[in-house]
C-alpha positions in Angstrom: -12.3 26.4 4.4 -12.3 26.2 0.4 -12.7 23.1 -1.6 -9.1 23.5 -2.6 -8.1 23.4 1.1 -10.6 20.5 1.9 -9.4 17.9 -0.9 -5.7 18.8 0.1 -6.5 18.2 3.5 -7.9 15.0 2.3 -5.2 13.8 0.3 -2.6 14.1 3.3 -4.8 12.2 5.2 -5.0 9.8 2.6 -1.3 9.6 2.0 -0.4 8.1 5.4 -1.9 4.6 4.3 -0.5 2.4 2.2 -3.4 0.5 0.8 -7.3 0.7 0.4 -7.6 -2.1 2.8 -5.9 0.6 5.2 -8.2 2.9 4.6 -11.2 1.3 4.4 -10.6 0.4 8.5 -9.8 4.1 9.2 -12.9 5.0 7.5 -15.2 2.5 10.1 -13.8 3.9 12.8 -13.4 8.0 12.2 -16.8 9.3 11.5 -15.3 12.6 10.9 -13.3 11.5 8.0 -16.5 9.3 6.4 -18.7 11.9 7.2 -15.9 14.6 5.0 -16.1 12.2 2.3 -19.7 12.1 2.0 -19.8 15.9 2.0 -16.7 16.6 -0.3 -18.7 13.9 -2.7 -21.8 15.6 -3.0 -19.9 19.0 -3.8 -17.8 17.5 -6.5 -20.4 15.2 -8.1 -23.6 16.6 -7.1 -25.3 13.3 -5.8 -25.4 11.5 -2.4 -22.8 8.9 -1.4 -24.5 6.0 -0.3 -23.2 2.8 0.7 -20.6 1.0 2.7 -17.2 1.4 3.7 -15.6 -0.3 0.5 -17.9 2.1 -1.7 -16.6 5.3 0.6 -12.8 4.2 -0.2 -13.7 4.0 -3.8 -15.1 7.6 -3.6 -12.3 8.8 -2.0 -10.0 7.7 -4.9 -12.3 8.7 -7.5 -12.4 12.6 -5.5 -8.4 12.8 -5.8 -8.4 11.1 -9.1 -11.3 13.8 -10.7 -9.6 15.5 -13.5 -11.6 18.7 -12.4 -10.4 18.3 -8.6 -6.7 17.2 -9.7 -5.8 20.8 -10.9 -7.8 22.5 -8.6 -5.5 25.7 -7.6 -5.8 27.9 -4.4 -7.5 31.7 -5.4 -4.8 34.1 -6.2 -7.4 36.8 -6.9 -10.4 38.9 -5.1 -13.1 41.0 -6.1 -14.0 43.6 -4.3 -17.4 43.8 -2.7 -18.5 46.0 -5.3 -17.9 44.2 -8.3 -20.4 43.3 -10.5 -20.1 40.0 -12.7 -21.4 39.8 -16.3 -22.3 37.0 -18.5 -20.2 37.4 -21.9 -22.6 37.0 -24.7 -21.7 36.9 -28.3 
């Protein structure tokens, strides 16, 4: 699954509570959505999220709120296998 895919994921889940008080509860009791949220923070930020639940809530809003993640677009392009990459240099 991309990164595109996992924050949208995330942000429906999100979407189906109304406040942060809301979420912080679903976040004590699903381990699979905390431990996303951990995970999803390291890739965007490139630190560790530490802390409790409160600070987990906070990181989800500050993943959906990222100006780099909000216009995050799915891939409408491939490279082949065979395609080399080179670094434009003026």
């Amino acid at each position: 699954m991309t990164l595109f895919e996992r924050i949208e994921r995330l942000r429906e889940h999100v979407g189906r509570f109304a406040n942060a008080r809301l979420l912080t509860g679903e976040l004590g009791r699903n381990a699979e959505l905390k431990n996303e949220v951990k995970q999803l923070y390291s890739l965007v930020f490139g630190r560790q999220l530490t802390g409790c639940l409160h600070c987990i809530a906070d990181a989800v809003f500050e993943i959906l709120n990222n100006k780099n993640t909000m216009g995050l677009k799915p891939i409408e392009y491939l490279l082949p296998a065979s395609a080399l990459l080179h670094e434009h240099r003026n």
